[in-house]
GUPASE-545060 format. One record per atom (N, C-alpha, C): residue in three letters; x, y, z. Coordinates in steps of 0.02 Angstrom, whole numbers, padded with zeros to 5 digits, always signed. Atoms other than C-alpha are relative to their C-alpha. Layout:
% residues N
ALAXYZ/...
END
This chain:
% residues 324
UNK-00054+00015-00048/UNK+04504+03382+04789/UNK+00043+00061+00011/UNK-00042-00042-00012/UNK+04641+03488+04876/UNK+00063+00007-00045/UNK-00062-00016+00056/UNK+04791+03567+04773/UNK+00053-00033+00052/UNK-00065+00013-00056/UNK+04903+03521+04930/UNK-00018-00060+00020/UNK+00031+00078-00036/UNK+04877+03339+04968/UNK+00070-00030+00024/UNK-00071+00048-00009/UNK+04993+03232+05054/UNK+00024-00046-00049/UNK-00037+00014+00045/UNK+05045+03134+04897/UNK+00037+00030-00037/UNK-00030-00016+00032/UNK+05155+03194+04776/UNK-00019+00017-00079/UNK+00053-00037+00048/UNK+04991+03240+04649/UNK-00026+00066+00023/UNK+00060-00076-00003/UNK+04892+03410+04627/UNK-00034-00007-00031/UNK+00065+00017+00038/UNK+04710+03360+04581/UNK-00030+00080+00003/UNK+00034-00050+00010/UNK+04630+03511+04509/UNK-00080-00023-00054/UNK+00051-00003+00026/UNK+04452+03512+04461/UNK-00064+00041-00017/UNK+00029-00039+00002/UNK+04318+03593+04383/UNK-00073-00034-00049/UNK+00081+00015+00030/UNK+04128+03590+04318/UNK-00032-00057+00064/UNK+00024+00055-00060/UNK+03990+03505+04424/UNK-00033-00061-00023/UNK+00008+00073+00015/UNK+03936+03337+04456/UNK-00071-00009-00052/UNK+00074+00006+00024/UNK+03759+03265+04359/UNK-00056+00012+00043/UNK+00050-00022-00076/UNK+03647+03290+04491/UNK-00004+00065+00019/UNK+00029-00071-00038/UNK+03686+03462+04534/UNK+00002+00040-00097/UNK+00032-00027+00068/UNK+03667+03514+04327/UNK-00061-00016+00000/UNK+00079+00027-00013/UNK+03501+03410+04346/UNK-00041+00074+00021/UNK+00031-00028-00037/UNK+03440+03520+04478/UNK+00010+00085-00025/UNK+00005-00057+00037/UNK+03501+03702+04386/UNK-00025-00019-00059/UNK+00022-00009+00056/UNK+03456+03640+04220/UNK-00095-00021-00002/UNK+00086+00013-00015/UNK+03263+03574+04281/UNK-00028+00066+00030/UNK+00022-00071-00004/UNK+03252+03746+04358/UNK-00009+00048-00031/UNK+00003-00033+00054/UNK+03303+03839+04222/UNK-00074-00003-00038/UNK+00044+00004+00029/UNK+03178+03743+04126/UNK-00065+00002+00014/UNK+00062-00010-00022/UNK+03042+03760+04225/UNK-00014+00082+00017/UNK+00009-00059+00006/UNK+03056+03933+04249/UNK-00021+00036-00083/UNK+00019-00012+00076/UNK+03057+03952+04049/UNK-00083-00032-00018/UNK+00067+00011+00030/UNK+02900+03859+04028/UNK-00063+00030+00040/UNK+00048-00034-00062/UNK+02794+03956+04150/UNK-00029+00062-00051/UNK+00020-00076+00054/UNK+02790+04104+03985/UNK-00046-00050-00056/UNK+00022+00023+00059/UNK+02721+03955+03879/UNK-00075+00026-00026/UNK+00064-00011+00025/UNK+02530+04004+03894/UNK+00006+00057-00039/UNK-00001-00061+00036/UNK+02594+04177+03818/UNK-00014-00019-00079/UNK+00027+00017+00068/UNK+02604+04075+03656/UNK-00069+00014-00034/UNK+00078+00028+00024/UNK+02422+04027+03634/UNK-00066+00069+00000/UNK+00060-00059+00020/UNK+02360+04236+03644/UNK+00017+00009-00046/UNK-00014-00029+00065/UNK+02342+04361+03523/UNK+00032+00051-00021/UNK-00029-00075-00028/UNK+02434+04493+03594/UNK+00090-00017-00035/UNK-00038+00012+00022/UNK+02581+04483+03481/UNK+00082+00027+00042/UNK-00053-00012-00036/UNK+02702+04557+03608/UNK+00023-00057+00056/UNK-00007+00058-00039/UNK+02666+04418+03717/UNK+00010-00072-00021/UNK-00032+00082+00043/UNK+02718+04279+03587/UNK+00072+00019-00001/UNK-00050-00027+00016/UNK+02869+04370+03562/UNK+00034-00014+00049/UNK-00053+00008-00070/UNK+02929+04365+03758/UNK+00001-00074+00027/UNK-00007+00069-00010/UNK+02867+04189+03767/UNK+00079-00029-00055/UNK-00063+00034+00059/UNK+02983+04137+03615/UNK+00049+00006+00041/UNK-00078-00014-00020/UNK+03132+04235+03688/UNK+00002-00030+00060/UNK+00002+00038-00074/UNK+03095+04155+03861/UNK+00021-00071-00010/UNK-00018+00102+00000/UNK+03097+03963+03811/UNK+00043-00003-00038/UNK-00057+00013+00041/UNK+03242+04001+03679/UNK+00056+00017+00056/UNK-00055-00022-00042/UNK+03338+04087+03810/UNK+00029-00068+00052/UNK-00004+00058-00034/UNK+03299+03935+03929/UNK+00018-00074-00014/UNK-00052+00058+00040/UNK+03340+03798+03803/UNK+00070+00003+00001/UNK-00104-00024+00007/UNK+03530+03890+03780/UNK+00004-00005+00064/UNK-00031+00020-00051/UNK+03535+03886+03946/UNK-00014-00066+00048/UNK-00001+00078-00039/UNK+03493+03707+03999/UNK+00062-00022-00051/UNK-00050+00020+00047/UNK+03591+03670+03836/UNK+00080-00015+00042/UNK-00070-00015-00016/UNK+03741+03750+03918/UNK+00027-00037+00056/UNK-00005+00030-00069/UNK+03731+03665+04092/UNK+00014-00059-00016/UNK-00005+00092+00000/UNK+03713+03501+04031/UNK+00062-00019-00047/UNK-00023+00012+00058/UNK+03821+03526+03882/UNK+00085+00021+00025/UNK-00066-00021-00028/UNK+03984+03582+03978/UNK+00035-00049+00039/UNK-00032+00063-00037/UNK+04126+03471+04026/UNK+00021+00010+00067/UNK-00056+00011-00081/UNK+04201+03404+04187/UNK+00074-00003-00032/UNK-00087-00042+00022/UNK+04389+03459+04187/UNK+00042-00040+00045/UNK-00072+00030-00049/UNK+04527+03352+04290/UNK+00055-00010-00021/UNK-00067-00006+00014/UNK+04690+03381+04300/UNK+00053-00023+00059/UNK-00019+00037-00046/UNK+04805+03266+04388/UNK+00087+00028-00024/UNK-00064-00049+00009/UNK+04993+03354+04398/UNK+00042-00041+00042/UNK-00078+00034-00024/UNK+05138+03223+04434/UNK+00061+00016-00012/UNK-00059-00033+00008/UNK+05321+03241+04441/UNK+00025+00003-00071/UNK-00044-00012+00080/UNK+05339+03206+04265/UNK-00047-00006-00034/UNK+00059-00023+00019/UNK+05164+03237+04181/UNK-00050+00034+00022/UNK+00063-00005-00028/UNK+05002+03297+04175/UNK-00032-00038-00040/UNK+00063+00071+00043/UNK+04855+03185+04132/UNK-00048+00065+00019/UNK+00047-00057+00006/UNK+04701+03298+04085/UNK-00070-00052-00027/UNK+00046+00038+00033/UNK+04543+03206+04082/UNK-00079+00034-00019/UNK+00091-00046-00009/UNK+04365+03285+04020/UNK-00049-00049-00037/UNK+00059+00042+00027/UNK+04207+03204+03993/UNK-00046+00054+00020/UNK+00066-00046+00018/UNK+04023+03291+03939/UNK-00032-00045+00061/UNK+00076+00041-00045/UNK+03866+03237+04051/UNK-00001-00071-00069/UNK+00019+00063+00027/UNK+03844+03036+03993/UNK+00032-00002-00078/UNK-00060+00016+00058/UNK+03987+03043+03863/UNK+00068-00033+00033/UNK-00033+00048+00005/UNK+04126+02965+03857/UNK+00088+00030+00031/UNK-00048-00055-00061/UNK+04308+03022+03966/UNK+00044+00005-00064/UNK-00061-00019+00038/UNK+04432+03102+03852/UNK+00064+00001+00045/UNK-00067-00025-00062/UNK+04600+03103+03931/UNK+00061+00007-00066/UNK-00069-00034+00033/UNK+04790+03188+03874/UNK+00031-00007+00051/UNK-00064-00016-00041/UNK+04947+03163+03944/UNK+00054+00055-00047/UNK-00045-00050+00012/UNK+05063+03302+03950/UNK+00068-00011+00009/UNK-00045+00056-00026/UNK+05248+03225+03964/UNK+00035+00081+00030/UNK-00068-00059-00031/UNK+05397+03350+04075/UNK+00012+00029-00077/UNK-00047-00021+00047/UNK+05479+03385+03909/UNK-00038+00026-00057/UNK+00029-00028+00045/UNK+05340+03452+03817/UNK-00017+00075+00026/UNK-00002-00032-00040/UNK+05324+03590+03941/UNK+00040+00063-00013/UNK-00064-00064+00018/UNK+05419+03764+03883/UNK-00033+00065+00052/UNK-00018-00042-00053/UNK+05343+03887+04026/UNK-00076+00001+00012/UNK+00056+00022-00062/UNK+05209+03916+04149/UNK-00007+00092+00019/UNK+00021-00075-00048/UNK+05112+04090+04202/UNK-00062-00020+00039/UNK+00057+00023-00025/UNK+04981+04112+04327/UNK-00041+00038+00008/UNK+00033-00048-00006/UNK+04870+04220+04271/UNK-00083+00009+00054/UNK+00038-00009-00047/UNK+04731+04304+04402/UNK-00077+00010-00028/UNK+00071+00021+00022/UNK+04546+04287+04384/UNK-00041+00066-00005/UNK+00027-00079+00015/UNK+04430+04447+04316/UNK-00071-00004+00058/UNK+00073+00002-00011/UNK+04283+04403+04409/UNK+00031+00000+00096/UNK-00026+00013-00080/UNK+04382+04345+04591/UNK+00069+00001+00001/UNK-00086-00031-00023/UNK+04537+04431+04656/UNK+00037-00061+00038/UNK-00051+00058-00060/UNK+04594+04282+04751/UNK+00002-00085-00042/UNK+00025+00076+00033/UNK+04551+04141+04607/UNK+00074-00005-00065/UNK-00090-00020+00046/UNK+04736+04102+04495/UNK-00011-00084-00023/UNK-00015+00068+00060/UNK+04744+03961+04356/UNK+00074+00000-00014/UNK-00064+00023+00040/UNK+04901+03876+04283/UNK-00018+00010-00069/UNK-00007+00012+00058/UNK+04932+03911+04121/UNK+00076+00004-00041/UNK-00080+00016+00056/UNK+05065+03820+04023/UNK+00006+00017-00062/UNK+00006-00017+00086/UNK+05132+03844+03855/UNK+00049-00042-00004/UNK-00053+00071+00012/UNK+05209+03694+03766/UNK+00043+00026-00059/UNK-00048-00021+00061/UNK+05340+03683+03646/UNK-00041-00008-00058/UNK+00028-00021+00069/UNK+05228+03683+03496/UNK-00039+00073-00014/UNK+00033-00066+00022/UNK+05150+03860+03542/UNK-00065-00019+00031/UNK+00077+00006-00015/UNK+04983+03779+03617/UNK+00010+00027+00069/UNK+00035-00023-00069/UNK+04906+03856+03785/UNK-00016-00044+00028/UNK+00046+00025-00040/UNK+04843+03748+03911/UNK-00040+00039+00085/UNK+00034-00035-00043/UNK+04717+03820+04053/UNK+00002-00041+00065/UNK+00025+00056-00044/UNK+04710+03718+04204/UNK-00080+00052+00050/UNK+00066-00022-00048/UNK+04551+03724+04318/UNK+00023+00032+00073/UNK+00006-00049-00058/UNK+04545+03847+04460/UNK+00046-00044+00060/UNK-00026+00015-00043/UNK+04675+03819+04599/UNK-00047+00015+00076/UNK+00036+00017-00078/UNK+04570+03747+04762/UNK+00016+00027+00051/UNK-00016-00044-00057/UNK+04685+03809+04893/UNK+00026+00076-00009/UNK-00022-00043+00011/UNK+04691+03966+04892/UNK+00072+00053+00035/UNK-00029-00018-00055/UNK+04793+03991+05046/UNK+00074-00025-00014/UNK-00076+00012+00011/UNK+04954+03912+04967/UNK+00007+00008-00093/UNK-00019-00030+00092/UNK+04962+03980+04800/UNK+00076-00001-00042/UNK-00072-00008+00033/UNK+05148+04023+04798/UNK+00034-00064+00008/UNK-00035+00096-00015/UNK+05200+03848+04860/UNK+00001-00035-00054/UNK+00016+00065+00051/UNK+05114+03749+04745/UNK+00012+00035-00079/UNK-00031-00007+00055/UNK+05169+03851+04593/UNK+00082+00011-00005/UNK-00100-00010-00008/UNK+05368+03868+04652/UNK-00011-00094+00007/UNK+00003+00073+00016/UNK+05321+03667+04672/UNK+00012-00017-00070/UNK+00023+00027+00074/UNK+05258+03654+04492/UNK+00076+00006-00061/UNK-00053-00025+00046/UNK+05389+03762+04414/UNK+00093-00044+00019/UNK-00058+00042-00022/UNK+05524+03655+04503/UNK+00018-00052-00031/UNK-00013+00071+00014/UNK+05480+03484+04464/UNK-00027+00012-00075/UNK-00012-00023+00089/UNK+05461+03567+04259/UNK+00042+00006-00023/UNK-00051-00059-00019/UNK+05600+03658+04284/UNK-00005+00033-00057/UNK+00023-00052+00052/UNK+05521+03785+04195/UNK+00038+00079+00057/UNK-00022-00066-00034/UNK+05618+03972+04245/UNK-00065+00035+00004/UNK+00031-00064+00012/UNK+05557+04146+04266/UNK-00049+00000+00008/UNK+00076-00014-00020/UNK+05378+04112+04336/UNK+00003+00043+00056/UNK+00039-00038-00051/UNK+05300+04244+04420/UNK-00020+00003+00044/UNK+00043+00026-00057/UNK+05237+04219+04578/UNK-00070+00054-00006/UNK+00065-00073+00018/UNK+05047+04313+04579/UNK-00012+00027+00074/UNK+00039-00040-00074/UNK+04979+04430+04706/UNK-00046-00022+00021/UNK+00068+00050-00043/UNK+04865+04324+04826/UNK+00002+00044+00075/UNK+00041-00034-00078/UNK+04791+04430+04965/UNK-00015-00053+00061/UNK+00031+00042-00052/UNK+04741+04250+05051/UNK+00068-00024+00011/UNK-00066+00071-00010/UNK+04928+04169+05037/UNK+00011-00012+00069/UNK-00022+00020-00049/UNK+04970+04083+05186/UNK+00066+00017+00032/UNK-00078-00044+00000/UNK+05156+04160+05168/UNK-00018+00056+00019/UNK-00005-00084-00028/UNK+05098+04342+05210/UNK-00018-00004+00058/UNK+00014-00012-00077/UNK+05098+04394+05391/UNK-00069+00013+00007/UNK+00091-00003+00007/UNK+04919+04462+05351/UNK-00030-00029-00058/UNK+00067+00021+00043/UNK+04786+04379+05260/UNK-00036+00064+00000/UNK+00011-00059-00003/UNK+04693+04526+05174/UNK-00099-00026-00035/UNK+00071+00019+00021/UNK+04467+04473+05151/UNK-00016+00068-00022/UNK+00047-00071+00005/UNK+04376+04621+05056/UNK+00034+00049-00023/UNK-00040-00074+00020/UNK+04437+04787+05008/UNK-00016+00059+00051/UNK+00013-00025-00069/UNK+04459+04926+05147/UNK-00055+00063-00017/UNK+00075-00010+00003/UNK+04304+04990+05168/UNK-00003+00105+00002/UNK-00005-00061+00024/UNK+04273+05181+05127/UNK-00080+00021+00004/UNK+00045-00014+00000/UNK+04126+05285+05176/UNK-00045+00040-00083/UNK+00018-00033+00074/UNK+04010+05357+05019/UNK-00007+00062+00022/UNK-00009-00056-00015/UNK+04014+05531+04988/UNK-00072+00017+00011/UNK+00083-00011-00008/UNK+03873+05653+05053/UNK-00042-00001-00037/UNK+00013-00019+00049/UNK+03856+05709+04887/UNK-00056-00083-00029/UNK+00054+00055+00033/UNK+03792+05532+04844/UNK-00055-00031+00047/UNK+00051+00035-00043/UNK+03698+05468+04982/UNK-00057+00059-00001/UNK+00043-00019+00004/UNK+03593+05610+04973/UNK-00042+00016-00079/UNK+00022+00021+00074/UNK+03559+05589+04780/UNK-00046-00053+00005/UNK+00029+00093-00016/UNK+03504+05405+04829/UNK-00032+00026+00051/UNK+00047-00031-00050/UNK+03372+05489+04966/UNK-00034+00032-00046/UNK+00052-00048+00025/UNK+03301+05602+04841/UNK-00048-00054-00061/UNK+00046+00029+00060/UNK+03281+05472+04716/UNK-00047-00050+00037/UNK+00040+00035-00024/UNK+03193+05351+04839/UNK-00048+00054+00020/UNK+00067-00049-00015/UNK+03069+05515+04879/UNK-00013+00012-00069/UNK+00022-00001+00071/UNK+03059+05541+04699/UNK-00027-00064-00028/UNK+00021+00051+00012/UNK+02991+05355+04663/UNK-00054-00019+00050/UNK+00056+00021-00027/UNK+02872+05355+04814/UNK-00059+00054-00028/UNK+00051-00058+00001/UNK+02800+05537+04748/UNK-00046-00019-00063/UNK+00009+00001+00087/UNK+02783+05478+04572/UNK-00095-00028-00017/UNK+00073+00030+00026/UNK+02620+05373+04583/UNK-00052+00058+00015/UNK+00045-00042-00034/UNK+02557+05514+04679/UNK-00022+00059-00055/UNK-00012-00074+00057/UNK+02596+05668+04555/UNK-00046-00038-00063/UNK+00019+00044+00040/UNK+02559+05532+04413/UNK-00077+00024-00013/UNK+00073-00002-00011/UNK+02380+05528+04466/UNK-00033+00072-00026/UNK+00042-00071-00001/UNK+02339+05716+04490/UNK+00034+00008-00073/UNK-00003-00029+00048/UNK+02433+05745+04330/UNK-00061-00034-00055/UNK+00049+00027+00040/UNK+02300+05636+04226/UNK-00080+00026+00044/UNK+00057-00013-00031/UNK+02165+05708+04337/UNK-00042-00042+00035/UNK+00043+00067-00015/UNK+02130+05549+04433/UNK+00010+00029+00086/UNK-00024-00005-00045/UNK+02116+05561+04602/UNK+00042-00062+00043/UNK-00041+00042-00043/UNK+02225+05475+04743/UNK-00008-00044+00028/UNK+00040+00023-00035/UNK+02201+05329+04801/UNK+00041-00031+00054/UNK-00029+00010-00058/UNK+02245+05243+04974/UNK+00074-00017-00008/UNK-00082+00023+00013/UNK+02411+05165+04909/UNK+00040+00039-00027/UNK-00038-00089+00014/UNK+02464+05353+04848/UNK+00034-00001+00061/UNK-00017-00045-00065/UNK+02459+05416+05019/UNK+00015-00033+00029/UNK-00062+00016-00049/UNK+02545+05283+05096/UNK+00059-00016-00026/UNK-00067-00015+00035/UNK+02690+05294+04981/UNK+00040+00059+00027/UNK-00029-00063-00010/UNK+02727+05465+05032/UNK+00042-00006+00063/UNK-00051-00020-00072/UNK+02767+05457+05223/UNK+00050-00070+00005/UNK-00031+00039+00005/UNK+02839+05278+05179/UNK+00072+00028-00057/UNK-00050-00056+00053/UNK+02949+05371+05034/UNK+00049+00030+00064/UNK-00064-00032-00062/UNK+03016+05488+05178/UNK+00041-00043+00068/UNK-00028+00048-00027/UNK+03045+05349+05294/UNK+00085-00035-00033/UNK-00038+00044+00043/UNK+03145+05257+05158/UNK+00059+00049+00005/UNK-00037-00069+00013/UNK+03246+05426+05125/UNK+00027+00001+00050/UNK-00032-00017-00044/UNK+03280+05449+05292/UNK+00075-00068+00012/UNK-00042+00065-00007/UNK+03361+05253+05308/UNK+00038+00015-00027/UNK-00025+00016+00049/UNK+03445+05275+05159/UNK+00049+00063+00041/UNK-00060-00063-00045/UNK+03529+05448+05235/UNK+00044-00010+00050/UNK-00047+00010-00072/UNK+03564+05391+05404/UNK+00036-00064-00005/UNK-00026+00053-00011/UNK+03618+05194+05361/UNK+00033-00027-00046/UNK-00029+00010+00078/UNK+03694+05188+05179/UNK+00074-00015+00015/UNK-00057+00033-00014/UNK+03854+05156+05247/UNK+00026-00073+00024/UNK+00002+00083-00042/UNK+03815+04994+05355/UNK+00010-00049-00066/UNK-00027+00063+00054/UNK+03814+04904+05152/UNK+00040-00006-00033/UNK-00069+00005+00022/UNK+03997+04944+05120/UNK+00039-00033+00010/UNK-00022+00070-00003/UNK+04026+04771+05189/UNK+00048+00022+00057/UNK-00049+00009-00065/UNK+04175+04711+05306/UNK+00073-00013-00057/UNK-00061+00003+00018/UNK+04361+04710+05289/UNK+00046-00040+00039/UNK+00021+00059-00072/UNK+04442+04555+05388/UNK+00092+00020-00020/UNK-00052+00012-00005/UNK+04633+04562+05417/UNK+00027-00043+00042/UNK-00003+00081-00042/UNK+04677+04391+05468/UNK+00083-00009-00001/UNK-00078+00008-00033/UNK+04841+04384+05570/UNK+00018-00084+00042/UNK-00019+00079-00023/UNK+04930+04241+05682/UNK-00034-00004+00041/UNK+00035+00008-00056/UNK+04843+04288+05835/UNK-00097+00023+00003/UNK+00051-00028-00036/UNK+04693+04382+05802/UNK-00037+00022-00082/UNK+00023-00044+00043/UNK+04563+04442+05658/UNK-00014+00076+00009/UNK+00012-00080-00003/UNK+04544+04625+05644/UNK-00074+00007-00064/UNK+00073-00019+00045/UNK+04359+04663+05566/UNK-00011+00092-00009/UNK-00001-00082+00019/UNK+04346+04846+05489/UNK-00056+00003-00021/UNK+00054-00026+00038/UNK+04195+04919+05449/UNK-00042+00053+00014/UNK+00009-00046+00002/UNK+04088+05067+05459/UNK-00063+00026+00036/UNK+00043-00003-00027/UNK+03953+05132+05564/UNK-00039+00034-00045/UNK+00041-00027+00057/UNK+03800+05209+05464/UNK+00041+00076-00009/UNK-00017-00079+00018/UNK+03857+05396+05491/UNK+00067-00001-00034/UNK-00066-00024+00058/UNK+04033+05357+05402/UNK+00064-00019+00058/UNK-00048+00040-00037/UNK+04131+05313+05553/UNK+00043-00041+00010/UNK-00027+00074-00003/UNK+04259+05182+05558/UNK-00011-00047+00072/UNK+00015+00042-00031/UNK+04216+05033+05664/UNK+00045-00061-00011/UNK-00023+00059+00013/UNK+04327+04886+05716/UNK-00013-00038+00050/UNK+00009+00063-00046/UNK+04329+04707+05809/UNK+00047-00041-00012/UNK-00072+00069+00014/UNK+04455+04592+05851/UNK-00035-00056+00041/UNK+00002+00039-00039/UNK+04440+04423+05863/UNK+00049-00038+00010/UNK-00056+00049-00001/UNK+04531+04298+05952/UNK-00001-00078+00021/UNK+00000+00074+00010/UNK+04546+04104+05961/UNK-00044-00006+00049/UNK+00059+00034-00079/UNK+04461+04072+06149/UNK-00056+00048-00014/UNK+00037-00034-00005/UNK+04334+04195+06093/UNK-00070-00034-00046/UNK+00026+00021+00032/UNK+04262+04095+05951/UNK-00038-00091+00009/UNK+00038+00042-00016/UNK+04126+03955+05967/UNK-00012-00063-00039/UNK+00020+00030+00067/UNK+04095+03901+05785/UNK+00030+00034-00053/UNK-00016-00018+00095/UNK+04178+03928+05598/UNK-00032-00046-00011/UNK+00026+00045+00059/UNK+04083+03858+05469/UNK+00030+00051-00056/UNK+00018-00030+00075/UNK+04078+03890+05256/UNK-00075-00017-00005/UNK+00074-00047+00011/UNK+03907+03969+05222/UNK-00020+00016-00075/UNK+00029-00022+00073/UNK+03840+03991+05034/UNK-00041+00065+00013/UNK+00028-00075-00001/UNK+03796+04174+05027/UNK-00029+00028-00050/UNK+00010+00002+00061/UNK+03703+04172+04882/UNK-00039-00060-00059/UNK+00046+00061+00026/UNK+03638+04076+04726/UNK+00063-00045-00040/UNK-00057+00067+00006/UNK+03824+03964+04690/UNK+00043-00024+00033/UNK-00067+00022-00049/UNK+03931+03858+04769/UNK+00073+00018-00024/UNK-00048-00013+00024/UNK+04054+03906+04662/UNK+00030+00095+00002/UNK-00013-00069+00012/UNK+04044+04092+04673/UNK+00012+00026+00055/UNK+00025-00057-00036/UNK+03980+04162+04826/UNK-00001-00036+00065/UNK-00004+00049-00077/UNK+04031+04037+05004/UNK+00051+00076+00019/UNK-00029-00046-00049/UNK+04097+04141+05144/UNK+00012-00054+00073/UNK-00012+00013-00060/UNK+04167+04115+05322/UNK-00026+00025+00042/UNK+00041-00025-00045/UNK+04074+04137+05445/UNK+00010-00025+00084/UNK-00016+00044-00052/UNK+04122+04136+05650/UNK-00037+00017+00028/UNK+00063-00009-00071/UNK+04004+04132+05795/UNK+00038-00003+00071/UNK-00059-00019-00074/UNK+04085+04208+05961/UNK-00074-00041+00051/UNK+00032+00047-00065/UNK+04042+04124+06122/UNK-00056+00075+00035/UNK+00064-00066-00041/UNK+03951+04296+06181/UNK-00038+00011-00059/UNK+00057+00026+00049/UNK+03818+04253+06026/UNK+00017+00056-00073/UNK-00007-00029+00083/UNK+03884+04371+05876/UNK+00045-00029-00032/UNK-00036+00008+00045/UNK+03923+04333+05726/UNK+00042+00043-00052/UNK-00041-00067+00052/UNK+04055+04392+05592/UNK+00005-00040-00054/UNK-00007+00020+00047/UNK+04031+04351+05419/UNK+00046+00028-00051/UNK-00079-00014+00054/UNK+04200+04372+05291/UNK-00047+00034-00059/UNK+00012-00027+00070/UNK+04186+04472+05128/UNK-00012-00080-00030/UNK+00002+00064+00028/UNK+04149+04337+04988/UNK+00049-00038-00035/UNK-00073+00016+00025/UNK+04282+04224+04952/UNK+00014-00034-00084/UNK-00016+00032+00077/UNK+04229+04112+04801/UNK-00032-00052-00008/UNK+00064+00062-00008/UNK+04175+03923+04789/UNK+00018-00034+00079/UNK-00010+00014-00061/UNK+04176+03808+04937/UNK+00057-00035+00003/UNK-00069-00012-00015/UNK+04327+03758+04901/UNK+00044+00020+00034/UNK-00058-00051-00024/UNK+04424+03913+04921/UNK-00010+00016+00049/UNK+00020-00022-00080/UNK+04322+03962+05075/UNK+00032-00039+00061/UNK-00035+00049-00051/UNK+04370+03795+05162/UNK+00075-00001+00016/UNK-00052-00016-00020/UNK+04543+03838+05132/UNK+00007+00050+00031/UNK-00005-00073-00027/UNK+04530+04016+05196/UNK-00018-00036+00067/UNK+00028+00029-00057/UNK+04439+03931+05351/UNK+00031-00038+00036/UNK-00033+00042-00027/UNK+04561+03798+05363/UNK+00060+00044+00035/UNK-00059-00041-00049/UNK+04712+03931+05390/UNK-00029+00068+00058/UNK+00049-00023-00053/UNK+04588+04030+05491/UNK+00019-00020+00086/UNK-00005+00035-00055/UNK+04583+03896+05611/UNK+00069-00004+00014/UNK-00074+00027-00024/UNK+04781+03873+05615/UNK+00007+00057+00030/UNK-00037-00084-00014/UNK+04820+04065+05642/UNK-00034-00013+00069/UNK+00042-00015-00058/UNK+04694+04076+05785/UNK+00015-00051+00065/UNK-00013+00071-00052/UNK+04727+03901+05870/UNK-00086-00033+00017/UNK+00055+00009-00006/UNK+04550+03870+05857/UNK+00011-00077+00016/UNK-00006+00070-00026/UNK+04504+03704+05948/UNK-00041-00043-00055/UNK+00023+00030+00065/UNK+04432+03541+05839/UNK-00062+00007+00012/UNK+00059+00014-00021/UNK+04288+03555+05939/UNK-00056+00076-00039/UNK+00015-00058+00035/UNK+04250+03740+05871/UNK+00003+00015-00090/UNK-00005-00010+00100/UNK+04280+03702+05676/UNK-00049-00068-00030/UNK+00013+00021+00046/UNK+04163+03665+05554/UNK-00013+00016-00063/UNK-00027-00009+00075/UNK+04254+03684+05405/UNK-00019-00065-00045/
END
């Protein structure tokens, strides 16, 4: 659920449902047993990678299945904290106002835009809460929290997405690579097509067809890598009231921008860019003259849908054009 709801709760939640552990932890495991025939040779290196394969894949179904669901329900004068395992049993804690002695919100190592509650009670214990959903009202809902605690001296954190800053800031501003390296990264892709080639003549073998088409494929590669190594330094989105500003870089090092603006856009959706819903969703808009612009990566689909949702407000995007 949303951190901002029209009641007078903040449901925060975390870990996924049974069904979608099912479906990572049956993958997992089927990927692990695919090394099993390695068991049954004699090639003792190949018992060895089997083992570490289906032990690795046990710890990690273990872990999927074995990790709780997290809810945290935040009223004016508690929190209730409930966790239950896959097909166990619901633990729940209430937290009363008056146990409550202060509140930080520290920022996430993995995602610049991802900020937890964490209280500290009057006995000295920590509590963590699960990942704040909207990301787009961050300072609200912790000048909320700290209010109805009345806990002082909280911090407000640095949120690049807050809905309070004139700009919304997606990505980091984008910076061409030096020559010095792009042509390092050219030599080593000609140095990896030459290798099978040299390889050969150095053992006295001769060359065979898939040598010699490494080579002018090698310089091909080299050349891409020279002339277009900039195009995967991503995008930089500065999301204002009226208009996005898209930064990014043409292959030779150039800066390149695009603005968009509300009557220009066709379609927003959230997009999974990647292999989690939790990690790697993006925004993605589709202009009425057929290009698209896909956002740096924001996080789970959550946070995207909030980014998407104030997206659509800034811009004036119509209902007919959002699917957030």
């Amino acid at each position: 659920m949303d951190d901002a709801t029209t009641s007078n709760d903040i449901r925060l939640r975390e870990g996924s449902s049974i069904a979608q552990r099912l479906v990572v932890g049956g993958s997992a495991a089927a990927v692990a047993l695919c090394f099993t025939p390695g068991l049954f040779t004699h090639d003792i290196l190949e018992v060895i990678i089997s083992v570490v394969a289906l032990l690795s894949g046990a710890a990690f179904v273990g872990v999927v299945m074995l990790t709780p669901a997290v809810v945290w329900i935040i009223t004016p004068n508690e929190i209730l904290i409930g966790r239950q395992r896959p097909f166990g049993k619901l633990q729940t804690r209430v937290v009363g106002k008056d146990d409550i002695a202060g509140l930080q919100v520290p920022g996430s190592k993995t995602a610049k835009a991802r900020f937890q509650l964490a209280f500290t009670l009057a006995s000295g214990e920590r509590l963590t809460s699960p990942p704040l959903s909207d990301v787009t009202h961050v300072h609200d809902t912790v000048t909320r929290i700290a209010t109805q605690f009345d806990v002082a001296g909280v911090e407000a954190p640095v949120n690049p997405l807050d809905a309070s800053n004139p700009e919304m800031r997606l990505g980091e501003p984008v910076e061409p690579f030096s020559q010095r390296d792009i042509r390092i990264a050219a030599l080593i892709v000609v140095a990896l097509s030459v290798a099978p080639y040299a390889y050969r003549l150095w053992r006295g073998l001769p060359p065979n067809a898939i040598d010699f088409m490494l080579l002018p494929l090698g310089v091909i590669a080299a050349f891409g890598v020279y002339r277009f190594a900039n195009l995967v330094t991503g995008a930089f989105w500065i999301i204002r009231e009226s208009d996005i500003r898209v930064e990014r870089l043409w292959g030779n090092g150039q800066p390149r921008a695009d603005q968009i603006e509300g009557h220009d856009v066709k379609a927003i959706t959230v997009e999974r860019r990647g292999r989690s819903e939790d990690e790697h969703c993006i925004v993605v808009i589709r202009l009425r003259s057929g290009r698209r612009f896909r956002s740096p990566r924001i996080g789970s689909r959550n946070e995207a849908r909030a980014v998407g949702t104030e997206i659509v407000r800034r811009l004036g995007i119509g209902a007919e054009a959002s699917q957030i």
